[in-house]
N, CA, C and O atoms as a GROMACS GRO file, in nm:
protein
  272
    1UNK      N    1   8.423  17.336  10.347
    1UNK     CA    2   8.432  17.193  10.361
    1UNK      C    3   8.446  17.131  10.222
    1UNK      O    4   8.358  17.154  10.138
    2UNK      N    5   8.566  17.043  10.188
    2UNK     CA    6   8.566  17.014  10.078
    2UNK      C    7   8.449  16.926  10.038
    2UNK      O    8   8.415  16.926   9.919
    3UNK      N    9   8.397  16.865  10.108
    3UNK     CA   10   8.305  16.716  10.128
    3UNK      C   11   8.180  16.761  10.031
    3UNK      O   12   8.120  16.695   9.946
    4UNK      N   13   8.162  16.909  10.078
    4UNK     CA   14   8.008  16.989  10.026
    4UNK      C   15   8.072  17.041   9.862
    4UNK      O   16   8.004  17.033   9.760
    5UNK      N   17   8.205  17.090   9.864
    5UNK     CA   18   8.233  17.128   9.700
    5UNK      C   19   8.245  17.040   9.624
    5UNK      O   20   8.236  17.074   9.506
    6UNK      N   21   8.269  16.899   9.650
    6UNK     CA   22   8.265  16.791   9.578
    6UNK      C   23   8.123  16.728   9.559
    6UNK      O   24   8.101  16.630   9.488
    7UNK      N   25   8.061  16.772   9.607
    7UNK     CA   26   7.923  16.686   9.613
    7UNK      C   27   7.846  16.774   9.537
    7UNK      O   28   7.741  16.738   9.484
    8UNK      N   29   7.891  16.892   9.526
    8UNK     CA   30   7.771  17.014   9.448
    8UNK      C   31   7.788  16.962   9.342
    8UNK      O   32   7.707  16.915   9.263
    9UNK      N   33   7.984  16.975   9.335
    9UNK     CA   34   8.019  16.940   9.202
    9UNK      C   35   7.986  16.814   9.099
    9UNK      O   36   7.973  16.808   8.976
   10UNK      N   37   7.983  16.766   9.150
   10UNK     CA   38   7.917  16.630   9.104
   10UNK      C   39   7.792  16.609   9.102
   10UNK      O   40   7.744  16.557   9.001
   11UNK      N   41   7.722  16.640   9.194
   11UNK     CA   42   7.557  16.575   9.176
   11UNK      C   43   7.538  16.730   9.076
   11UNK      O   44   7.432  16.705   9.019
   12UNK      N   45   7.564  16.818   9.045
   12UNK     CA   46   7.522  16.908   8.933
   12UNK      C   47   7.554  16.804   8.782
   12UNK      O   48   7.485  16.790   8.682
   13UNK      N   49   7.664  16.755   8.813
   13UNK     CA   50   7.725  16.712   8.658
   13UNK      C   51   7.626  16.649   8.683
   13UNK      O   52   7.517  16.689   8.643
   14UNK      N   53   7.636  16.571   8.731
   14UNK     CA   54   7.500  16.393   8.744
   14UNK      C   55   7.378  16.468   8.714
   14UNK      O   56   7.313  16.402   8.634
   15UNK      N   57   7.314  16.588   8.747
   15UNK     CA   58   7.186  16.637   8.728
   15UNK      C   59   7.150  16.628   8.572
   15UNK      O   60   7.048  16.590   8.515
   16UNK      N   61   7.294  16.685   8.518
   16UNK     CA   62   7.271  16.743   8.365
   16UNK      C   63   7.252  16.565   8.289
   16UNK      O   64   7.210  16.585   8.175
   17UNK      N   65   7.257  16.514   8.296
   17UNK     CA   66   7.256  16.363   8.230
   17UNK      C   67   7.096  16.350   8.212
   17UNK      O   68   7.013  16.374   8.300
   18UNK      N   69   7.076  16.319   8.113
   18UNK     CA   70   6.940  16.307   8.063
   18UNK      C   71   6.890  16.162   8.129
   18UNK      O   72   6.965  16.066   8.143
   19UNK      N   73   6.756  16.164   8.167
   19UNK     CA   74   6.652  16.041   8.214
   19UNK      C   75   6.715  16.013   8.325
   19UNK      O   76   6.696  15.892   8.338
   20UNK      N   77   6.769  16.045   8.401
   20UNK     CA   78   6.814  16.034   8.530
   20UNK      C   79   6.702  16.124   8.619
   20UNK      O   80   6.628  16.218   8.590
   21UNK      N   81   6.729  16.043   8.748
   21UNK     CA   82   6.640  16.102   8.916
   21UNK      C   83   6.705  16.227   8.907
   21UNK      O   84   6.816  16.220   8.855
   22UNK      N   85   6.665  16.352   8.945
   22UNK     CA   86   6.775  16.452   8.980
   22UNK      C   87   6.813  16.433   9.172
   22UNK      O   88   6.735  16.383   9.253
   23UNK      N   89   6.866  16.455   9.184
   23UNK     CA   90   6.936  16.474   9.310
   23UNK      C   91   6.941  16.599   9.364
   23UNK      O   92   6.967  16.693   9.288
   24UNK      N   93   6.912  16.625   9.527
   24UNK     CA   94   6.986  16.701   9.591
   24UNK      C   95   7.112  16.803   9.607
   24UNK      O   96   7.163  16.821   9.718
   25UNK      N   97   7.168  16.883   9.468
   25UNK     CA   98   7.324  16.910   9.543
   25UNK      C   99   7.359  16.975   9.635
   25UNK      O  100   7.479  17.001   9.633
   26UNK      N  101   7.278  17.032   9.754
   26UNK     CA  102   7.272  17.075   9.897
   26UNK      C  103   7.302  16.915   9.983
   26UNK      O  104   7.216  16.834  10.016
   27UNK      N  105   7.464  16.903  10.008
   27UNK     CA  106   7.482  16.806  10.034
   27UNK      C  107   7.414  16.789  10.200
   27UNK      O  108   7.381  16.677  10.238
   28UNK      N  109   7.401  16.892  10.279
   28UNK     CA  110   7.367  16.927  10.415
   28UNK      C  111   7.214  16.875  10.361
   28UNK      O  112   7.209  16.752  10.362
   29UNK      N  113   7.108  16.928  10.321
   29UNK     CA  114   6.981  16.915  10.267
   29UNK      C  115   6.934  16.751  10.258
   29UNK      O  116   6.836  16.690  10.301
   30UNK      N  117   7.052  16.713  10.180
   30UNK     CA  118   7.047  16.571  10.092
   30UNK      C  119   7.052  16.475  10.218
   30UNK      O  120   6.963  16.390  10.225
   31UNK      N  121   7.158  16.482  10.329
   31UNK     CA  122   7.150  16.380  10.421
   31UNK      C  123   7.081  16.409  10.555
   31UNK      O  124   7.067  16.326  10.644
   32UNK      N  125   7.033  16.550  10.560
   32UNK     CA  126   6.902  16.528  10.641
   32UNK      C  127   6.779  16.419  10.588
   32UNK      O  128   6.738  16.313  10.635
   33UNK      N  129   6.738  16.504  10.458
   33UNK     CA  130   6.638  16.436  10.426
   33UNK      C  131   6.680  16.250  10.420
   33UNK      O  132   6.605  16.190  10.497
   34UNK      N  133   6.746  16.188  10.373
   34UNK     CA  134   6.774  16.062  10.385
   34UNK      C  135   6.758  16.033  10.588
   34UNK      O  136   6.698  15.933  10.628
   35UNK      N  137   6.818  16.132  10.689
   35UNK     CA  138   6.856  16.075  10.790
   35UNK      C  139   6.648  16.042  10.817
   35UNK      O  140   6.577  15.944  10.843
   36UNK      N  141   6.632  16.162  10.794
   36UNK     CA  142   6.470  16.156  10.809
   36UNK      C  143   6.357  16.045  10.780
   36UNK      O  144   6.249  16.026  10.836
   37UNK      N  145   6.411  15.990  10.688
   37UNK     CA  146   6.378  15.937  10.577
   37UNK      C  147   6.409  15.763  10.689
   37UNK      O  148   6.312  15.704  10.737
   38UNK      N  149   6.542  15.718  10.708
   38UNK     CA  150   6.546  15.641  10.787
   38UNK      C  151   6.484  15.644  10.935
   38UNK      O  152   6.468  15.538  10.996
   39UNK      N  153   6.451  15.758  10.988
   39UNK     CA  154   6.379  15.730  11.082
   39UNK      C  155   6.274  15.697  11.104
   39UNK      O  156   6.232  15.653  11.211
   40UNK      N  157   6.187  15.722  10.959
   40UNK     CA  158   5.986  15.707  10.952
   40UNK      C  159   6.050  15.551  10.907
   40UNK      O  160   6.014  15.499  11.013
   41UNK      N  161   6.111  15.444  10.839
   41UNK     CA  162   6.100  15.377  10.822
   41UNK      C  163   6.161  15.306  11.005
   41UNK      O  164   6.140  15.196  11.056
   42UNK      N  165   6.186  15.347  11.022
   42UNK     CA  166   6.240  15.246  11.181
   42UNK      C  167   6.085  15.278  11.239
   42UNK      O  168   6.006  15.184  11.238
   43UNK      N  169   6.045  15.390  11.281
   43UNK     CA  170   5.895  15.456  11.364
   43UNK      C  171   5.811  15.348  11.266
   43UNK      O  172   5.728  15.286  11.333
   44UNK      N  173   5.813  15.316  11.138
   44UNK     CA  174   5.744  15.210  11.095
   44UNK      C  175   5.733  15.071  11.160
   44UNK      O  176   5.626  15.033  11.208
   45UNK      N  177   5.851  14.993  11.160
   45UNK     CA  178   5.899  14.869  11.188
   45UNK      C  179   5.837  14.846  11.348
   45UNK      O  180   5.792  14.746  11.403
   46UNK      N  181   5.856  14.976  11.391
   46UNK     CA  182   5.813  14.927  11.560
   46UNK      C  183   5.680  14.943  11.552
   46UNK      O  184   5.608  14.866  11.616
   47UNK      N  185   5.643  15.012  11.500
   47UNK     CA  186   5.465  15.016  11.460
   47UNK      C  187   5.413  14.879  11.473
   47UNK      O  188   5.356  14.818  11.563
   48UNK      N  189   5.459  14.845  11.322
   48UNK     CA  190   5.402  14.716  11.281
   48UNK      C  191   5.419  14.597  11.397
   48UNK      O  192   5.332  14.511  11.410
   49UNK      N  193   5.566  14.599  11.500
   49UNK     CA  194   5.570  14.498  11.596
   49UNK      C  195   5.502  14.511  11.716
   49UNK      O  196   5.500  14.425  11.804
   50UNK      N  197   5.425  14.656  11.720
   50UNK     CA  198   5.327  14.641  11.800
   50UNK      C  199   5.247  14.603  11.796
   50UNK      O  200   5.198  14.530  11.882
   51UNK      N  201   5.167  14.658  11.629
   51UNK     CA  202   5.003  14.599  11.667
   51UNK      C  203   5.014  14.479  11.558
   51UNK      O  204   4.928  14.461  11.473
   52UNK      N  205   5.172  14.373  11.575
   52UNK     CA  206   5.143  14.218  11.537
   52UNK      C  207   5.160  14.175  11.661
   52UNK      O  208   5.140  14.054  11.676
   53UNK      N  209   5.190  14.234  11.753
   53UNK     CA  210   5.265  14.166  11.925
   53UNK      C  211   5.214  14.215  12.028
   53UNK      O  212   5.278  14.314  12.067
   54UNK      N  213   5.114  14.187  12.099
   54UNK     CA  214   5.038  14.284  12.221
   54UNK      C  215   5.150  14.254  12.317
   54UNK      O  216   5.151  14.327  12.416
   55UNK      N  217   5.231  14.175  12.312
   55UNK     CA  218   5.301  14.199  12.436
   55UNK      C  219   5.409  14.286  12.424
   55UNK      O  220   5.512  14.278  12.492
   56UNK      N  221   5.384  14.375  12.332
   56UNK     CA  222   5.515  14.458  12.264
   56UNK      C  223   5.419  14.619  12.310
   56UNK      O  224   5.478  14.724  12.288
   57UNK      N  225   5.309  14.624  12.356
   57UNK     CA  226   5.243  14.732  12.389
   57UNK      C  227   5.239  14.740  12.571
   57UNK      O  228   5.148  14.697  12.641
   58UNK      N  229   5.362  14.808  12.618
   58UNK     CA  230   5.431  14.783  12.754
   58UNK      C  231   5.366  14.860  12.797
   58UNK      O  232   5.297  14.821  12.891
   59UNK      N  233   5.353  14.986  12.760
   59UNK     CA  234   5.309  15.115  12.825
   59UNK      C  235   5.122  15.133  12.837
   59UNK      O  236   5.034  15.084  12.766
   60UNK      N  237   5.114  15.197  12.922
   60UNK     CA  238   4.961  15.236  12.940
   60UNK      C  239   4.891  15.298  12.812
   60UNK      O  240   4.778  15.263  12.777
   61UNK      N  241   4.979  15.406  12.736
   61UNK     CA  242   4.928  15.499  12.669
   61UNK      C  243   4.977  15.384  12.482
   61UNK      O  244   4.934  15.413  12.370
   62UNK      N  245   5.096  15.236  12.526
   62UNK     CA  246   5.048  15.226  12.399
   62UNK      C  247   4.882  15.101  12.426
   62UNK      O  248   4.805  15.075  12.333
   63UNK      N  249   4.878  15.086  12.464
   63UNK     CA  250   4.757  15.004  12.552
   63UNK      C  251   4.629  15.080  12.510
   63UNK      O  252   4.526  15.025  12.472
   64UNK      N  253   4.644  15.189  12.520
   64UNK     CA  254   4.554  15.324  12.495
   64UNK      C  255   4.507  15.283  12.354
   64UNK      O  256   4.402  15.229  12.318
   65UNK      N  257   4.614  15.323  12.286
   65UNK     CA  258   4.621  15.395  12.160
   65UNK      C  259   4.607  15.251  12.050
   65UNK      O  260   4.592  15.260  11.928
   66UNK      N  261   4.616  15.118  12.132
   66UNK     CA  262   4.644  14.989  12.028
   66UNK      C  263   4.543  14.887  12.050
   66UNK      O  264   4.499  14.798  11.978
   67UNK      N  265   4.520  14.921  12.164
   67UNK     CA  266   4.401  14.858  12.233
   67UNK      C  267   4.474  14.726  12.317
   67UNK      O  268   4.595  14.701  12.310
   68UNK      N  269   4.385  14.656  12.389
   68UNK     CA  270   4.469  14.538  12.487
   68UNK      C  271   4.440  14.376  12.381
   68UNK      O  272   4.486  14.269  12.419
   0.00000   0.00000   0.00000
């Protein structure tokens, strides 16, 4: 896949640059972890609109777990 030889290739060059974040160049690796990464922040957001919104706690078990 060219997508992955360009991305090694590059986030290696980008690595070698001094005071820089290093990066991922496992481009497969790199956008799991990001996809992951967006999902604890969404599992966040609905968190928080539950226990600011009791009427957002529909279910028995979040009723359970959030209190009434």
């Amino acid at each position: 896949m060219d997508a992955t030889k360009y991305w090694t290739n590059i986030i290696n060059t980008y690595n070698q640059i001094p005071f820089v974040t290093k990066m991922n160049p496992n481009l497969t690796e790199y956008i799991t972890n990001k996809a992951i990464d967006g999902l604890f922040v969404m599992i966040a957001k609905e968190e928080f609109a539950i226990r600011k919104d009791p009427a957002a706690r529909t279910t028995e078990l979040l009723k359970k777990v959030f209190g009434n």
